[in-house]
C-alpha positions in Angstrom: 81.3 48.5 -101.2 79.5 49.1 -104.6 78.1 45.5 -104.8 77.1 45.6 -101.5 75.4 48.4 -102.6 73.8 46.6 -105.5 73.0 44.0 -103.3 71.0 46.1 -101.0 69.4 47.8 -103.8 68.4 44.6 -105.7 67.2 43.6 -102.2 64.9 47.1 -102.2 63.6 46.6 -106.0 62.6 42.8 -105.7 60.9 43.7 -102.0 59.0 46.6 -104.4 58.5 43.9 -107.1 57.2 41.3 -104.7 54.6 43.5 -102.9 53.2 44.7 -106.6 52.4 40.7 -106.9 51.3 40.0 -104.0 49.3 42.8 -103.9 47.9 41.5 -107.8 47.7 38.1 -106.8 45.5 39.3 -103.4 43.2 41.7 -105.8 43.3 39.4 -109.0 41.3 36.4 -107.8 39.0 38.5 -105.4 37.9 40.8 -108.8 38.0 38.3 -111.3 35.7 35.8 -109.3 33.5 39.3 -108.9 33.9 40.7 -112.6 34.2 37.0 -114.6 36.1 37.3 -117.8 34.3 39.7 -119.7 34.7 42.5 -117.5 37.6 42.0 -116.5 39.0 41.7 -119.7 37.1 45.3 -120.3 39.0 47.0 -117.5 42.4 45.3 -119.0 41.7 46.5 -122.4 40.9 50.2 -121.5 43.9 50.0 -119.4 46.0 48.5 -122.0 44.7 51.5 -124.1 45.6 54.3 -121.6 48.8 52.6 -121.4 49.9 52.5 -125.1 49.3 56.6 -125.5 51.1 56.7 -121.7 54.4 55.7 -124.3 53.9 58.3 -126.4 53.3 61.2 -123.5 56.6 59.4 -121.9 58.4 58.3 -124.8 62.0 57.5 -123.5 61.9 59.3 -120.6 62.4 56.7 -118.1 65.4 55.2 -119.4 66.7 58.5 -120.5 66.1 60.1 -116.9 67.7 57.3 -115.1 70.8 57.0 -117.8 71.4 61.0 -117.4 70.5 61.5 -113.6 72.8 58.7 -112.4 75.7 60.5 -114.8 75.1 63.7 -111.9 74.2 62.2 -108.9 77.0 64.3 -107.5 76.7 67.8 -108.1 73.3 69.2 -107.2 73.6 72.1 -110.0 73.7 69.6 -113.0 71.3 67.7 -111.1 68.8 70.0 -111.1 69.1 71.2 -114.7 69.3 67.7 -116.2 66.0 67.0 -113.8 64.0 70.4 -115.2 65.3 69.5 -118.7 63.9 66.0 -118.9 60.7 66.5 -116.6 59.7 70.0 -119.0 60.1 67.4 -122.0 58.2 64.6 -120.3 55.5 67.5 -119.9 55.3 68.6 -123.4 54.8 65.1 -124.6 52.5 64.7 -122.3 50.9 67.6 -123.1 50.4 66.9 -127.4 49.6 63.3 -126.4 46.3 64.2 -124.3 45.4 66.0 -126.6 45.5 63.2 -129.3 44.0 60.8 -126.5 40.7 63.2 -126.2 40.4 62.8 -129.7 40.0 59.4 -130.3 38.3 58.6 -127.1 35.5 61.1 -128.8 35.9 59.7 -132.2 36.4 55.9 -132.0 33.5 54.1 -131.5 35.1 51.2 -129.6 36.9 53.8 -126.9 33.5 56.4 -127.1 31.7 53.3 -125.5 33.4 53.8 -122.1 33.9 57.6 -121.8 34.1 57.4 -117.5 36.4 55.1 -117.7 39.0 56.3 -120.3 38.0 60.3 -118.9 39.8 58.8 -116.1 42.7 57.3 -118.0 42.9 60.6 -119.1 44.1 61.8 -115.2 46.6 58.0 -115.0 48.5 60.1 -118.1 48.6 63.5 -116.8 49.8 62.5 -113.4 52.3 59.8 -114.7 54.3 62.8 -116.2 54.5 63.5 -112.6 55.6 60.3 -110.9 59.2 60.9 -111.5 60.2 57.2 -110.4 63.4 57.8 -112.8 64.7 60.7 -110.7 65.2 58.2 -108.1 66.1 55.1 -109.3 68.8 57.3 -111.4 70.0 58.5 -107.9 69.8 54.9 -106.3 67.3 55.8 -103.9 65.5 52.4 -104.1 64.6 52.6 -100.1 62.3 55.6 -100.5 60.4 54.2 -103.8 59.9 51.0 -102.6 58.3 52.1 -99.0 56.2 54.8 -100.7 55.0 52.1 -103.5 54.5 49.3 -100.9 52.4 52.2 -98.7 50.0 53.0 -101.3 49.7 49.2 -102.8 48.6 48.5 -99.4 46.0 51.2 -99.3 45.2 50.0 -102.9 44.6 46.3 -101.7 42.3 48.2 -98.8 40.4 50.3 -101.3 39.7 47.3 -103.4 38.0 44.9 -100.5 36.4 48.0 -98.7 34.6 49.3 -102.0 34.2 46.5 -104.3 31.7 43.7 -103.8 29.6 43.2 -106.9 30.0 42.8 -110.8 29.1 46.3 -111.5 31.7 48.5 -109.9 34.6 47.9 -112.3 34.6 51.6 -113.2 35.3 52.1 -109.5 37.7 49.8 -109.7 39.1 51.2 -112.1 39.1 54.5 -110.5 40.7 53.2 -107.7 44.0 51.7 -110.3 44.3 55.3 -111.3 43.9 56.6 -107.6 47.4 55.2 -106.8 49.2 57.0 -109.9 47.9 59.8 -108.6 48.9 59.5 -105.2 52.3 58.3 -106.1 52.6 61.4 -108.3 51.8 64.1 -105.4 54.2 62.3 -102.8 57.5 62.1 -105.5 57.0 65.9 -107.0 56.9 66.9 -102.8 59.5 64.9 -101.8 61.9 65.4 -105.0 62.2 69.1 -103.2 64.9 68.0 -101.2 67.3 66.7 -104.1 66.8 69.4 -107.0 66.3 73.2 -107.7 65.0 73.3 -110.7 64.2 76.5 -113.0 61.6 77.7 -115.2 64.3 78.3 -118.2 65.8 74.6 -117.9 62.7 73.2 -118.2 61.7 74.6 -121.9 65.6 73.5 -122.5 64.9 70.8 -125.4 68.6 69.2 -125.2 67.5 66.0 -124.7 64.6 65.3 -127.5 66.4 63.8 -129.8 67.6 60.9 -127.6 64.4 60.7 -125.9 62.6 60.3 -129.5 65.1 57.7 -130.6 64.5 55.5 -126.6 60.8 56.4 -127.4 60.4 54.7 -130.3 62.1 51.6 -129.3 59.1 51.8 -126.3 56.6 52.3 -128.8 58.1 49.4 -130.8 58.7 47.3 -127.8 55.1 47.9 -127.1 53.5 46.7 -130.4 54.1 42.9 -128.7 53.5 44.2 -125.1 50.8 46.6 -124.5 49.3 47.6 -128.4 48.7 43.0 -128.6 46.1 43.6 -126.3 44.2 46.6 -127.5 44.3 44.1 -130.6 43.2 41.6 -129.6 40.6 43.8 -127.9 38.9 44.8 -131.1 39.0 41.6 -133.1 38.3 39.3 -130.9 36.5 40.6 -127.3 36.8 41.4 -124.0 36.5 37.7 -122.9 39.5 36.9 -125.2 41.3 39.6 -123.8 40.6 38.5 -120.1 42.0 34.7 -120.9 45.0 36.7 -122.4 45.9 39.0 -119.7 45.7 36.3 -117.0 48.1 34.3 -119.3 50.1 37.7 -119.1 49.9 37.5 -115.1 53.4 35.1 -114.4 54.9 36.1 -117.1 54.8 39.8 -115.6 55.9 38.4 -112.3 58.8 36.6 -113.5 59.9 39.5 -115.9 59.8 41.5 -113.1 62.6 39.7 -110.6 65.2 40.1 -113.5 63.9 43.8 -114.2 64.6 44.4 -110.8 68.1 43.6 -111.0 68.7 45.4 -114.5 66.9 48.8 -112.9 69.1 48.6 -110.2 72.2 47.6 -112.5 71.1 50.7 -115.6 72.5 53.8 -113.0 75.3 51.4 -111.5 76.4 50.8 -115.3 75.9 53.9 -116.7 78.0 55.2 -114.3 81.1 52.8 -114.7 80.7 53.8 -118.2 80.9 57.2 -117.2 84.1 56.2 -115.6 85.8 54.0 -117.8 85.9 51.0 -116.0 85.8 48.2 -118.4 86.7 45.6 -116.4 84.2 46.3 -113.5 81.7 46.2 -116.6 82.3 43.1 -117.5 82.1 41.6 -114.5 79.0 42.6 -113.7 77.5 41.5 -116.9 78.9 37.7 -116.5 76.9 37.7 -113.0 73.9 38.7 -114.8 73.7 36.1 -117.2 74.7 33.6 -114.9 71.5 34.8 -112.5 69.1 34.9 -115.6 70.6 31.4 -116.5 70.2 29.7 -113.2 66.6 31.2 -112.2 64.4 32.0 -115.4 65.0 28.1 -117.0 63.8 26.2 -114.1 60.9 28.5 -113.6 59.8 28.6 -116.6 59.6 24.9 -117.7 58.2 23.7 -114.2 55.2 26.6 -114.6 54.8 25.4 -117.3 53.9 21.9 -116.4 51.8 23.8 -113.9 50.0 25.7 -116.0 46.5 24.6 -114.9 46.9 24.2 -111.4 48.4 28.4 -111.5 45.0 29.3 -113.7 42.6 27.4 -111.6 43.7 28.9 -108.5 44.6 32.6 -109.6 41.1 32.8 -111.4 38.6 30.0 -110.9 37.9 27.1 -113.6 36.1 29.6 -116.0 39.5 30.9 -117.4 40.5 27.5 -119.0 40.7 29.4 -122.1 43.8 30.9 -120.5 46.1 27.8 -120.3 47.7 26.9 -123.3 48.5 31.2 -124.0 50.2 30.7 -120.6 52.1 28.3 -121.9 53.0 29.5 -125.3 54.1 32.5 -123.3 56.3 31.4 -120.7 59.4 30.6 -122.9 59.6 34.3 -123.7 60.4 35.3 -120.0 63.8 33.6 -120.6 64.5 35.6 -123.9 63.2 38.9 -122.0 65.5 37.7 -119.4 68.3 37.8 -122.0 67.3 40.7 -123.8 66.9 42.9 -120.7 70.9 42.0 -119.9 72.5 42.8 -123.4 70.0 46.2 -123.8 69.4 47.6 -120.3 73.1 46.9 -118.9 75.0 46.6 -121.9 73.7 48.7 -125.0 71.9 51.5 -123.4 74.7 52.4 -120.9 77.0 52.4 -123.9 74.8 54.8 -125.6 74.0 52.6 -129.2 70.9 53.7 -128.8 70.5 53.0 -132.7 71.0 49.7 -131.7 68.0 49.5 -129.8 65.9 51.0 -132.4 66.8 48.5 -135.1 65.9 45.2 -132.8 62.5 46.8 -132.0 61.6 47.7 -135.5 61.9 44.3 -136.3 60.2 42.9 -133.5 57.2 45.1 -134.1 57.3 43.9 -138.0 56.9 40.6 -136.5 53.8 41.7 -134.0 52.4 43.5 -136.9 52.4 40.3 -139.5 51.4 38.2 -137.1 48.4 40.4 -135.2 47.0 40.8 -138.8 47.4 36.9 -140.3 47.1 34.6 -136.6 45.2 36.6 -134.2 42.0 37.1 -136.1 41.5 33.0 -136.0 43.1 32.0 -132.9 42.6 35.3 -130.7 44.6 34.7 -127.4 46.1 31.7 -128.3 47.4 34.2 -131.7 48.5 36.6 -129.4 50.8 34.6 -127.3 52.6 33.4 -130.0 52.7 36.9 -131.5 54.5 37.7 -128.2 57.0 34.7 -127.7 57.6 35.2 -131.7 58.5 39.1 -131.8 60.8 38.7 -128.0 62.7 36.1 -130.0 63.8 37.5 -132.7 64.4 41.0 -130.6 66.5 39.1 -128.4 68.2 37.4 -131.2 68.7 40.3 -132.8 70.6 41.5 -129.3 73.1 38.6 -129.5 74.1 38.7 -133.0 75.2 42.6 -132.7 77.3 41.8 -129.3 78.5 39.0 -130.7 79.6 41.0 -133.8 81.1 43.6 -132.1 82.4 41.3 -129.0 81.5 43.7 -127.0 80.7 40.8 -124.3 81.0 37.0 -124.3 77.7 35.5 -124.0 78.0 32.0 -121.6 75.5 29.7 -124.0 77.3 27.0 -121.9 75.6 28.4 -118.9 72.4 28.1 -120.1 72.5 24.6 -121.4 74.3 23.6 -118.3 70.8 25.2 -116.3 68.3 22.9 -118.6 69.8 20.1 -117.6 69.9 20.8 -114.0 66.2 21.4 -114.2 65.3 18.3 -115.4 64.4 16.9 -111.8 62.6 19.5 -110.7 60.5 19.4 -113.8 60.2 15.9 -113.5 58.5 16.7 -109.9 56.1 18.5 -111.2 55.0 16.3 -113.9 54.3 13.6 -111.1 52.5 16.5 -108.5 50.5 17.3 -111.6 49.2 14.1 -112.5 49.2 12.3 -109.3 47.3 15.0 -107.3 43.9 16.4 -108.1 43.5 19.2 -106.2 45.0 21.9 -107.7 46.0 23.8 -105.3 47.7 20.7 -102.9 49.2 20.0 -106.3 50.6 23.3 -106.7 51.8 23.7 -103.1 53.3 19.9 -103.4 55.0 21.0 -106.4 56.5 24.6 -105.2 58.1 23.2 -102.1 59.5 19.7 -103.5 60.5 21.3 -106.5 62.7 24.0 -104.7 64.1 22.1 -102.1 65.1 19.6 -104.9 66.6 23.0 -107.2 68.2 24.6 -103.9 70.3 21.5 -103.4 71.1 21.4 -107.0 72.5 24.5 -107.2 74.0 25.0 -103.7 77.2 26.3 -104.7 75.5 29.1 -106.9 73.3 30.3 -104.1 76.0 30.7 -101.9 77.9 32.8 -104.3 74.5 35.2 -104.8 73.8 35.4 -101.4 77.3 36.1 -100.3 78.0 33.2 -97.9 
């Protein structure tokens, strides 16, 4: 019954996962094409910017809320306290951090440039606070966010052809990305009536800041290779940099996001065996997680790599060359975020060594920070996908050695080697589609379909096993 469960709700996330990259890969092409590089890159970096003080107002509030909700699913009285307690902190942080954000938009010359657009940033914080997607993933309810998200993406996708036709609305385009936090806010605080009544005392009740600070700064951390590389590279080297960077960004997002849809799903189910004290349940889930991220992240990483090009030429037209060879220094690092996601999100955050966490994205910021400062300045996006490949490394790395000390889990290397050879074919494919066929996307279509149908009967056995055949 319970991985049925997690079967249907890994079947809900991925569904919510897909539709946010189809609805980007619809939007993407349509705005770039309108925009070009420069403006797009614009739009990225004041986004990026909104994004990185969004850590601060949310600190760890989204793992926290889903780690402590999915502990009292069960009784609606603790429920609704640990709810008030976490959304009153979420508000205070929120709170301190707008006020910090008005001040630098006024004061920085780089930011004071764009007041409309980071005025409305401004609103995408404030109403984040409210979105309250942790409440629900903590309780499992995977159904409702992903209909709600997939209803508003597709109003998002509307907004976008409807309203924006020329290279000189990206503020409204803008607007529009914020629109959808918004909306998404006023639906979940309406709708979160039904599971939770909360009080006016629980909310100032501060139990939880000290864990939230100690989750929020291994976001913050995390974030110095994530969203803080791009404000970066924003200021030393240009919007246009930033736009070749971001669209280099664009699969690695997608990919990241199949594997963090199965460790959202898996954070509640994990906490709660925890909770329970089922070890070996535990452990069984977490060998079917490294076998998934072992079978699907090696093969589509090294055959999109080969297709680098093609993916660039088609998702944003022949003026984001630039954008190629950051893809595919970036790539490798969906495999070590792959890893990384399994040994923190299902393993060390259920099991509460939070520390742990901490210490693995100190380093990895060190990292970002030495090489932001010494690479990016000379080799702009190219310096900051190697700043990103570089700092999930060694945080991933970092991961290994501290389960591995504490064999806390066995880690199947064998599984992953075992996957890189088994790939070889299908990469091989590619390398032929790539060079034998000019048209980029025939090429890419030739590719995708020979590629898989080659994989699929590689790995037949596997796929019956995650499909439950």
């Amino acid at each position: 019954m319970a991985l049925t469960s997690i079967k249907k709700n890994f079947a809900y996330k991925s569904i919510l996962n897909l539709s946010s990259y189809v609805a980007a890969f619809i939007v993407f092409p349509y705005t770039s094409h309108i925009f070009g590089a420069e403006r797009i890159g614009l739009v990225n970096f004041v986004d990026n910017t909104v994004n990185y003080f969004l850590l601060f107002a949310t600190m760890g509030i989204g793992l926290l809320g889903v780690r402590e909700i999915a502990a009292v699913k069960h009784d609606e009285r603790e429920r609704s306290r640990v709810f008030a307690n976490i959304l009153g902190l979420n508000l205070a942080f929120t709170l301190i951090t707008l006020i910090v954000y008005a001040i630098a938009v006024l004061s920085i010359p780089r930011l004071a440039a764009h007041p409309e657009m980071f005025f409305m940033g401004g609103a995408k914080i404030l109403f984040t606070a409210l979105v309250i997607e942790w409440f629900f993933s903590g309780m499992e309810n995977f159904r409702y966010i992903t209909l709600r998200s997939i209803a508003i993406r597709v109003l998002y996708v509307v907004a976008v052809f409807l309203l924006i036709n020329n290279r000189d609305q990206y503020i409204l385009y803008f607007a529009i990305t914020v629109a959808s936090v918004v909306i998404n806010a006023l639906i979940n605080i309406f709708y979160v009536r039904k599971f939770v009544r909360p009080s006016w005392r629980d909310m100032f009740d501060m139990r939880y800041t000290r864990t939230n600070l100690s989750l929020g700064l291994y976001s913050i951390m995390t974030s110095m290779y994530l969203t803080l590389n791009v404000v970066y590279l924003g200021f030393v080297a240009g919007d246009t940099e930033v736009g070749y960077y971001t669209t280099a960004f664009k699969l690695n997002t997608v990919m990241l996001g199949l594997f963090s849809a199965f460790t959202n799903v898996m954070l509640p189910r994990m906490s709660a065996l925890v909770a329970a004290g089922e070890k070996e349940e535990f452990q069984i889930m977490i060998n079917k997680s490294f076998s998934a991220v072992a079978t699907f992240s090696i093969p589509l990483v090294l055959c999109s790599m080969v297709m680098a090009p093609q993916i660039i030429h088609i998702l944003a037209g022949n003026d984001f060359d630039g954008a190629i060879l950051p893809m595919r220094i970036i790539l490798p690092a969906v495999i070590m975020a792959g890893i990384a996601q399994v040994l923190a999100i299902q393993i060390i955050m259920p099991l509460k060594h939070d520390r742990t966490l901490l210490i693995a994205s100190a380093i990895g910021a060190t990292i970002s920070i030495i090489i932001n400062i010494f690479v990016v300045p000379h080799l702009a996006s190219i310096g900051s996908a190697i700043v990103l490949l570089s700092a999930e490394t060694v945080v991933t790395g970092t991961y290994i050695v501290y389960v591995i000390r504490k064999k806390i889990v066995k880690i199947p290397f064998k599984l992953f080697v075992r996957s890189l050879l088994l790939s070889l074919p299908c990469v091989a494919i590619c390398i032929a589609c790539a060079h034998l066929i000019e048209n980029p996307f025939i090429s890419l279509a030739t590719a995708l379909v020979t590629s898989v149908a080659c994989w699929c009967a590689i790995n037949f056995r596997e796929l019956r096993q995650y499909l439950g055949i």
